[in-house]
C-alpha positions as CSV (number, residue, x, y, z in Angstrom):
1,X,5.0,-84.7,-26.4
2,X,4.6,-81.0,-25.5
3,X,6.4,-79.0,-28.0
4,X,7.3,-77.0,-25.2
5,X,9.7,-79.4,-23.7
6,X,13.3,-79.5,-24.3
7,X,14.3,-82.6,-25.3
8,X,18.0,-82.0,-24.3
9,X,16.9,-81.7,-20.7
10,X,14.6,-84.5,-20.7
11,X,17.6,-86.7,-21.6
12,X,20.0,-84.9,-19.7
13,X,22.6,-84.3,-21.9
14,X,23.9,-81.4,-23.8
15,X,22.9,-80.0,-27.2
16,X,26.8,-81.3,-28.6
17,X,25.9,-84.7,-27.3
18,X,26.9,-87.7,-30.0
19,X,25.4,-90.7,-31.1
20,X,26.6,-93.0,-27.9
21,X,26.1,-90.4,-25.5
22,X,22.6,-90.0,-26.3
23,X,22.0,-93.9,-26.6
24,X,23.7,-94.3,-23.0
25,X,21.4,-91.5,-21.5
26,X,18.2,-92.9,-23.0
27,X,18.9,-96.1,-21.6
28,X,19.4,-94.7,-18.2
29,X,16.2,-92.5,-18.4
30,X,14.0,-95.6,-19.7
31,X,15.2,-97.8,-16.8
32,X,14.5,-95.4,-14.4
33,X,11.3,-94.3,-15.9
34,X,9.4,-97.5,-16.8
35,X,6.2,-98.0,-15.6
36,X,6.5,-101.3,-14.3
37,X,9.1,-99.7,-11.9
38,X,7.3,-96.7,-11.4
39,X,3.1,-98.0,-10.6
40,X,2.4,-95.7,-8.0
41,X,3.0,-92.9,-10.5
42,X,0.2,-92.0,-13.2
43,X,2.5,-90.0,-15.2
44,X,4.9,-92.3,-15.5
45,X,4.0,-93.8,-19.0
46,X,3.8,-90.6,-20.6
47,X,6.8,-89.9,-19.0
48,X,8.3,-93.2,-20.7
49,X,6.9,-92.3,-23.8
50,X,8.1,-88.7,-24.3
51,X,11.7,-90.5,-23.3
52,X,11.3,-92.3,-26.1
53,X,10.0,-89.7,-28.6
54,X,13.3,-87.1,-27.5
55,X,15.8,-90.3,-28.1
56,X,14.1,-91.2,-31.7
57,X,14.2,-86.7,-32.5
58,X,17.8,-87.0,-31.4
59,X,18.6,-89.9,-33.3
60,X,17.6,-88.5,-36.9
61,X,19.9,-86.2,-38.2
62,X,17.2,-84.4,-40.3
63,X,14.5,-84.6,-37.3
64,X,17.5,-82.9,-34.7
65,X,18.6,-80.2,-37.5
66,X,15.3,-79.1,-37.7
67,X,14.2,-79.4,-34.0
68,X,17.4,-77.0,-33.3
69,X,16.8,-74.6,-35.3
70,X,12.9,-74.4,-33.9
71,X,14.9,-75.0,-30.4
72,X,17.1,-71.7,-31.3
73,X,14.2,-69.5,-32.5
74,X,12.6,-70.1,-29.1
75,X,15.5,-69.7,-27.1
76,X,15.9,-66.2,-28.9
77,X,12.3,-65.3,-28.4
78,X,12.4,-66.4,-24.7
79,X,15.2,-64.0,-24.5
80,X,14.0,-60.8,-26.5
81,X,10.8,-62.0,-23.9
82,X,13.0,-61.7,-20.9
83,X,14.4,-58.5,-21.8
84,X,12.1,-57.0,-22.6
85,X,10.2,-58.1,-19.3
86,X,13.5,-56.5,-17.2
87,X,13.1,-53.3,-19.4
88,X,10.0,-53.0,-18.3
89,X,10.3,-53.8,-14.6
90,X,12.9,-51.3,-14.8
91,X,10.4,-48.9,-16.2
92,X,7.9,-49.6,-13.6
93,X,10.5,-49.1,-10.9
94,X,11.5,-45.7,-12.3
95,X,8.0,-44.8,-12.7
96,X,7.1,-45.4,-9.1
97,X,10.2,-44.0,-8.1
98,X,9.2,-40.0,-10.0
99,X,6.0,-40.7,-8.7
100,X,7.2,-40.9,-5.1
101,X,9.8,-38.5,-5.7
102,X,7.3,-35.8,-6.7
103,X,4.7,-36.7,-4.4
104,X,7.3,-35.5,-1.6
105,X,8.2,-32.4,-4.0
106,X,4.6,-31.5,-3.7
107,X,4.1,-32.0,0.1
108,X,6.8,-30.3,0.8
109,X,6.1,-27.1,-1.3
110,X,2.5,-27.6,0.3
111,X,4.6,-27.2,3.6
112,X,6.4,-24.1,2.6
113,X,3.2,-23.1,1.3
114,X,1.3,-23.2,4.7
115,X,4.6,-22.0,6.6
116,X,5.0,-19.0,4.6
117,X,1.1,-18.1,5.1
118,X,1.1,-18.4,8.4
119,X,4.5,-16.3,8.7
120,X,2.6,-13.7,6.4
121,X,0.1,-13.8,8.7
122,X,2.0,-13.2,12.1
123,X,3.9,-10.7,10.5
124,X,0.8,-9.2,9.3
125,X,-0.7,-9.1,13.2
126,X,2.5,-7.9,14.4
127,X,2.9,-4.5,12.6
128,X,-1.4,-3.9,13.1
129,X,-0.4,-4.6,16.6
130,X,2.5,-2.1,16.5
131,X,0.5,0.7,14.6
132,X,-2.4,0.5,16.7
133,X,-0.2,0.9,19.7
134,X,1.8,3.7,18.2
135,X,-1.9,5.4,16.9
136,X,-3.3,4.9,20.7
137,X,0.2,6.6,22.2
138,X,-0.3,9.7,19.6
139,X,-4.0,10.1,20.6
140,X,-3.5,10.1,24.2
141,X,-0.7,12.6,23.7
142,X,-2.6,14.6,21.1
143,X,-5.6,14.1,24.3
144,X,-3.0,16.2,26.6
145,X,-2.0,18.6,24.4
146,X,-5.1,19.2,23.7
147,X,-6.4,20.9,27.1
148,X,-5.2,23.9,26.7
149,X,-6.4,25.1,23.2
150,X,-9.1,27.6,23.2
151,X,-12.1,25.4,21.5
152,X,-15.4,26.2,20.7
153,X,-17.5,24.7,22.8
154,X,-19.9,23.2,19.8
155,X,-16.7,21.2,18.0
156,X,-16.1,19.5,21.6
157,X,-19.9,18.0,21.2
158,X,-21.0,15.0,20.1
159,X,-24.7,13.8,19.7
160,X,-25.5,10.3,20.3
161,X,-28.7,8.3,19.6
162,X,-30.3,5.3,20.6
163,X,-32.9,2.8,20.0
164,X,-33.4,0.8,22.8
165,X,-33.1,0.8,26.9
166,X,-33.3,4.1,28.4
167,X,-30.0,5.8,29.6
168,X,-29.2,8.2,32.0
169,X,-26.3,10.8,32.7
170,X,-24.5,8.1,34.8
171,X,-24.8,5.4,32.3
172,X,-23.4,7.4,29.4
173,X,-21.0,9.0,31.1
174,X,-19.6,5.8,32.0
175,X,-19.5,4.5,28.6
176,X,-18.4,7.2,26.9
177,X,-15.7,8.6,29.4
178,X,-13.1,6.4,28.1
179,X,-12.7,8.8,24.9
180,X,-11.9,11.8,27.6
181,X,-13.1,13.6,30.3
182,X,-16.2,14.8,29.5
183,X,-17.6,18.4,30.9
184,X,-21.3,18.1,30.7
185,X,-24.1,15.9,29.4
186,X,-27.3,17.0,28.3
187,X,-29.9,13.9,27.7
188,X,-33.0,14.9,25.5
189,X,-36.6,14.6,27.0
190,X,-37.6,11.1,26.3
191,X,-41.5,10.2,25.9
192,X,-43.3,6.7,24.5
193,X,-45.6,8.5,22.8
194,X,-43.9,10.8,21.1
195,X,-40.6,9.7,19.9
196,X,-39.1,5.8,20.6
197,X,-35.6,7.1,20.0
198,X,-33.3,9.0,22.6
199,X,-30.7,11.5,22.2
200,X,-28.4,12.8,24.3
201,X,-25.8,15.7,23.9
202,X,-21.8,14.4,25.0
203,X,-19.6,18.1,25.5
204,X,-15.7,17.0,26.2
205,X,-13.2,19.4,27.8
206,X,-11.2,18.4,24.7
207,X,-11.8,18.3,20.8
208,X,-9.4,15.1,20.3
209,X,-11.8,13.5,23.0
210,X,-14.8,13.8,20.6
211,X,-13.1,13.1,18.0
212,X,-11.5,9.9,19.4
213,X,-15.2,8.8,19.5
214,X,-16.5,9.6,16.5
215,X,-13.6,7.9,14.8
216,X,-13.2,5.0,17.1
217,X,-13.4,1.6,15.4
218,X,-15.2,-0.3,18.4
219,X,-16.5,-3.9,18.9
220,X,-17.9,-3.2,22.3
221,X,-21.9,-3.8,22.1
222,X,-22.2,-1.2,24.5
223,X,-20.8,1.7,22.2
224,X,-21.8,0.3,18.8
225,X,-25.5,0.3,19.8
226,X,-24.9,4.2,19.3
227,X,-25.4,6.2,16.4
228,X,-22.4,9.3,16.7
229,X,-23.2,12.6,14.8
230,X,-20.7,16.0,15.3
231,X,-23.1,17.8,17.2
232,X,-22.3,20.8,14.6
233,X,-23.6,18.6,11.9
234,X,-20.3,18.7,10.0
235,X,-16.5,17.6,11.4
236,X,-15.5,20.7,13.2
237,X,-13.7,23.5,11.6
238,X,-10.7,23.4,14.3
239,X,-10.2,19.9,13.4
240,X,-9.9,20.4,9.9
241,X,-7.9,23.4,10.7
242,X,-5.3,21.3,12.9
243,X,-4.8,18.3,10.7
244,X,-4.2,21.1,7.7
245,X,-2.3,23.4,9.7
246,X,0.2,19.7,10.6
247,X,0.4,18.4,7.4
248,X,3.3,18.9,5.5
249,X,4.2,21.0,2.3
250,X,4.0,19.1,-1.2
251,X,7.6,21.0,-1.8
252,X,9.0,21.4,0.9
253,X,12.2,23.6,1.5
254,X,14.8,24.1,4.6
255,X,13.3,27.5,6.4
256,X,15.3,30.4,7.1
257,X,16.6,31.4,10.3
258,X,13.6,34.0,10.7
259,X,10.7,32.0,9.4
260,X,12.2,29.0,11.5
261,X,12.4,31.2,14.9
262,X,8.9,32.6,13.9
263,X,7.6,29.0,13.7
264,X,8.6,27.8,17.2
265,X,7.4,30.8,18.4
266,X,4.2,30.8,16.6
267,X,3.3,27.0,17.8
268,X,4.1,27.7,21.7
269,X,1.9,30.3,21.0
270,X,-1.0,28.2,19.8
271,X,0.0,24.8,21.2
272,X,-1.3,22.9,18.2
273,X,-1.4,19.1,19.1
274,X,-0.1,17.3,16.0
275,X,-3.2,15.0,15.4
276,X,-2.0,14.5,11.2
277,X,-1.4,10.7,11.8
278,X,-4.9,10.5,13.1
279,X,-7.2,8.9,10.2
280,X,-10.4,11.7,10.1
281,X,-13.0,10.0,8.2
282,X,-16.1,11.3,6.6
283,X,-19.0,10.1,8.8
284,X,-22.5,10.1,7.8
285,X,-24.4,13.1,10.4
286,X,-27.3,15.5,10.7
287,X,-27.6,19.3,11.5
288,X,-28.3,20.2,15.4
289,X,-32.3,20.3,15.5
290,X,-34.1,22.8,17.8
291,X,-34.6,20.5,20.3
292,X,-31.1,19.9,20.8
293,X,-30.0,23.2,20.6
294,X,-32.6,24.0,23.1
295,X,-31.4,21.5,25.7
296,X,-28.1,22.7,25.1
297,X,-28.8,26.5,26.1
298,X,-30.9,25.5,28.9
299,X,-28.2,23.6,30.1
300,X,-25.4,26.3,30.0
301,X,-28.4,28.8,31.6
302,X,-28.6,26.3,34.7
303,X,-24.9,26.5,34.7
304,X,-24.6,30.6,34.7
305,X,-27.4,30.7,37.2
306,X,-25.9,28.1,39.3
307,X,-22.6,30.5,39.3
308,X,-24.3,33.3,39.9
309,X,-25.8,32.1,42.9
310,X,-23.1,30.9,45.1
């Protein structure tokens, strides 16, 4: 008999079961066991016999005693067995329930994450957006205050060069009048065999024309396929002057009445655009050569003789 089977159940009665109850339920379970009753069924003599093996334990007082304390030692076991099985399901179930839980934590800080940056961002090319408006708006202003100041006619200059494709006074004066209105252009003899490079001289009616150009930040292929020198070979003086002339005091203190009325006075006199937002940058250049210089006078020559002779 399988020491796994309980002999109580195989008889159907109880573990308090007496001497007649047992004898009554064996009888029962032989009868409706036996083979002879049962010959379709393979199992049916082993099923006879362990019958009979549970009724002869039962019956011996020493043989039961001992079977129910093994019995009761299983019993116990099966149940430590069990709980510890439920502890551990309840484990599992907690475990995979963290896990989910901070597997959603993490998405959604992921989400934040992403949300945030691309808020950052937005924000970001909002405000460039606003300051390059609000630089373009001070240029153009500082562009029409500008026409009326006495410049030199050298800080108004600019000298381009170029590599490649040969340009005209039409052509570069429709790329570069966007910057300002530009007074005269002077393009350098060009000649295969001498030079490959061309230069050409750009003279705006207004210093914050040239110097919208030589500080312009461009993307155009057009523009950026020129190199842009101060014609002077240095930032002009005036510029300098104006952006040091607007910028304000390191201590600054509330003026008097006579140094504020001399003040106004003194800037209606000179009209100084206020061009201290503008960013001036150190660009790399090169001193005017002869040859431009010498294009540049013949240039103003035509224009005197052309004066003189209408």
């Amino acid at each position: 008999m399988d020491p796994e089977v309980d002999v109580y159940a195989l008889l159907g009665v109880t573990v308090e079961a007496g001497e007649k109850e047992l004898t009554k339920a064996y009888r029962v379970k032989a009868l409706q066991h036996h083979p002879d009753k049962n010959r379709d069924n393979p199992d049916a003599a082993k099923l006879f016999h362990d019958i009979k093996a549970a009724y002869d334990m039962l019956s011996d007082p020493q043989l039961r005693s001992e079977y129910d304390e093994k019995r009761r030692a299983s019993l116990a076991k099966r149940q430590r067995q069990d709980a510890l099985s439920g502890q551990r399901k309840r484990m599992k179930s907690q475990l995979e329930k963290d896990e989910r839980e901070a597997r959603q934590t993490r998405e959604q800080e992921k989400a934040r994450a992403q949300q945030q940056m691309h808020d950052e961002a937005a924000r970001f090319r909002d405000e460039t957006q606003r300051e390059e408006a609000r630089r373009d708006r001070r240029m153009r202003e500082h562009m029409q205050e500008d026409e009326t100041m006495d410049v030199d006619e050298l800080d108004r200059t600019v000298r381009v060069r170029w590599d490649t494709g040969i340009q005209d006074r039409e052509s570069l004066a429709r790329i570069f009048s966007v910057f300002g209105e530009l007074e005269e252009i002077v393009v350098a003899p060009h000649s295969e065999h001498v030079r490959k490079r061309q230069s050409a001289l750009l003279v705006y009616k207004s210093v914050a024309a040239a110097h919208a150009l030589m500080n312009a930040r461009v993307s155009s292929p057009e523009i950026s396929a020129f190199e842009r020198f101060w014609a002077a070979g240095a930032e002009p003086r005036s510029v300098h002057e104006i952006s040091r002339t607007q910028m304000p005091s390191t201590s600054p203190r509330p003026p008097t009445n006579n140094e504020a009325a001399g003040d106004s006075t003194q800037r209606q006199q000179m009209r100084i655009p206020d061009i201290s937002a503008i960013d001036v940058r150190s660009l790399p250049g090169a001193n005017m050569n002869f040859s431009d210089f010498e294009s540049l006078t013949l240039m103003r020559m035509r224009l005197h003789q052309d004066v003189l002779t209408k």
